[in-house]
C-alpha positions, 0 to 999 in steps of 0.5 A, spaced: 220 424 079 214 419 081 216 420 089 210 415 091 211 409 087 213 403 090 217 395 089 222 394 084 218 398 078 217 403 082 225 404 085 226 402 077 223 408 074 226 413 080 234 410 079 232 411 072 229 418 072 234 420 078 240 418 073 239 424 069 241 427 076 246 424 078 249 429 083 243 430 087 242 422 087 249 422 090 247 428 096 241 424 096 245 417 099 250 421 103 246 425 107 241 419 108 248 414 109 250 419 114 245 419 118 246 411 119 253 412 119 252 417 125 248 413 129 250 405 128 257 406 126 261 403 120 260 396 123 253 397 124 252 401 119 247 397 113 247 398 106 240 395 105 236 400 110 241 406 107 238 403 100 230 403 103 231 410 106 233 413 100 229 408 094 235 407 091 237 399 090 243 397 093 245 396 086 245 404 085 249 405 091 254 400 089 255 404 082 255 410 085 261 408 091 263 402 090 261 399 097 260 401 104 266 403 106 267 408 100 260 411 102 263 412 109 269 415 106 265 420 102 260 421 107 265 423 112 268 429 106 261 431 105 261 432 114 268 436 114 267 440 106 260 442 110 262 446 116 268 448 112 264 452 106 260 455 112 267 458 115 269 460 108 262 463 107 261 467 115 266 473 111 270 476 117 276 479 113 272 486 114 271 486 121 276 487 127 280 480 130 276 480 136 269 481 132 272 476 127 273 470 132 268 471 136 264 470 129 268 464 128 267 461 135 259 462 135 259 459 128 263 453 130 258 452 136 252 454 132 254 449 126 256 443 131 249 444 135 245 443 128 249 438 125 251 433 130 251 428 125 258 431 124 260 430 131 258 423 131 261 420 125 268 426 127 268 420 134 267 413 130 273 416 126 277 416 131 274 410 134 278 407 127 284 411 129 283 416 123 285 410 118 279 413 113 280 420 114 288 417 112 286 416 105 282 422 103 286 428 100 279 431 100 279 432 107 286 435 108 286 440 104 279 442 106 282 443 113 288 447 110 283 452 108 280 453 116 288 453 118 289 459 113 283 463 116 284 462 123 292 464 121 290 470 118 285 474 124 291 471 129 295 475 126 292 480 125 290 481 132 297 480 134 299 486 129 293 490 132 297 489 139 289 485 141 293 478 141 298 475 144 304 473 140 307 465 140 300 462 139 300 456 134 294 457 130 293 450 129 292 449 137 288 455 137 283 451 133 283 445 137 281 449 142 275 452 139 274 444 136 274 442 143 269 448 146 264 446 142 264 439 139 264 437 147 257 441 147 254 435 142 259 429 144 258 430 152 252 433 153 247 427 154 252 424 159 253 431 162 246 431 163 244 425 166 250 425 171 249 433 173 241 433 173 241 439 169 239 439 160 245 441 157 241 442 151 236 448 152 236 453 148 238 458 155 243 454 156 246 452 149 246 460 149 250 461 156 256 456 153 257 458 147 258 465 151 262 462 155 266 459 149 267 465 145 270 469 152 275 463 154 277 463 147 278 471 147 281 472 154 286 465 151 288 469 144 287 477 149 295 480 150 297 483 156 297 490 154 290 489 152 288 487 159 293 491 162 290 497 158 283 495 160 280 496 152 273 493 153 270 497 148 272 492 143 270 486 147 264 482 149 260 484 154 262 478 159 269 481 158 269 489 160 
């Protein structure tokens, strides 16, 4: 592929040579879609700068999505199958459930933090109500998968006797989702209103600490407490 050429031969040659790729073209439009997604929303969002920032012709993207509001929805999948395939990939049946939700917790916050393209389009769907995420069989049974997981290390914290007993898994996700999208979706406005960088690497380091903690003392069952086993918990804990 000849990267450097340019106008309409040059863009010509690339489609040609990429349509013998075509999953690559496909990642290539959506991560670039994203980014326009992510910082100008689905109104704002242009399929001609999309187009020039990937060297594909509008034409291409047209063939490969349909139009602008298909590219969204797929964009939108590609964000949610992402953080999914790196929860299924963090491996934590083998660790104890404390051991193993601290592990997802951080992963969370960490995935969050590099990725807050994720975020920003995870808040332009909720400005539009969930109506695109509505359509999309892809996104539900993505997220079918983080319920499983986070079923089973409660579980198996409550057979443990470390858990406490009547926690809905789905709730507990959404408070760990809550924990560690507000670092990405408040931290500009949380730190020009308290005058301190809620982005430094010490500072990013201190909250997700302090999200692994509130979520562990949340799920912790009394007899964990009244027993005072610390042995197993995070420092912050003992």
């Amino acid at each position: 592929m000849n990267a450097k050429k340019t106008g309409p031969k040059g863009k010509q040659v690339l489609e040609t040579t990429r349509v013998q790729d075509p999953e690559g073209t496909r990642r290539n439009i959506i991560e670039v879609a994203s980014q326009e997604f992510a910082l100008n929303g689905l109104s704002g969002a242009r399929i001609d700068e999309i187009a020039a920032r990937t060297r594909y012709s509008k034409r291409m993207i047209y063939y490969y999505f349909g139009d602008k509001e298909g590219l969204y929805l797929h964009a939108l999948e590609n964000a949610y199958r992402e953080v999914r395939e790196g929860e299924a990939k963090l491996n934590v049946d083998g660790l104890s459930p404390i051991a193993a939700l601290t592990k997802l917790v951080e992963f969370t916050f960490d995935h969050h933090h590099r990725h807050e393209e994720f975020i920003r389009m995870v808040m332009i769907e909720n400005i539009h109500h969930g109506a695109y995420l509505d359509q999309s069989k892809v996104i539900r049974d993505l997220n079918i998968t983080a319920i499983d997981q986070i079923s089973r290390i409660y579980s198996r914290g409550v057979e443990d006797g470390v858990f406490r007993k009547g926690l809905d898994p789905v709730e507990l996700h959404w408070q760990v989702s809550a924990l560690c999208f507000f670092n990405v979706s408040n931290r500009a406005t949380f730190s020009k209103i308290f005058g301190r960088d809620f982005g430094t690497p010490k500072q990013l380091e201190r909250l997700k600490r302090n999200s692994v903690e509130m979520v562990l003392r949340f799920v912790a069952s009394g007899d964990l407490k009244k027993r005072n086993e610390r042995e197993s918990l995070p420092v912050e804990l003992a």
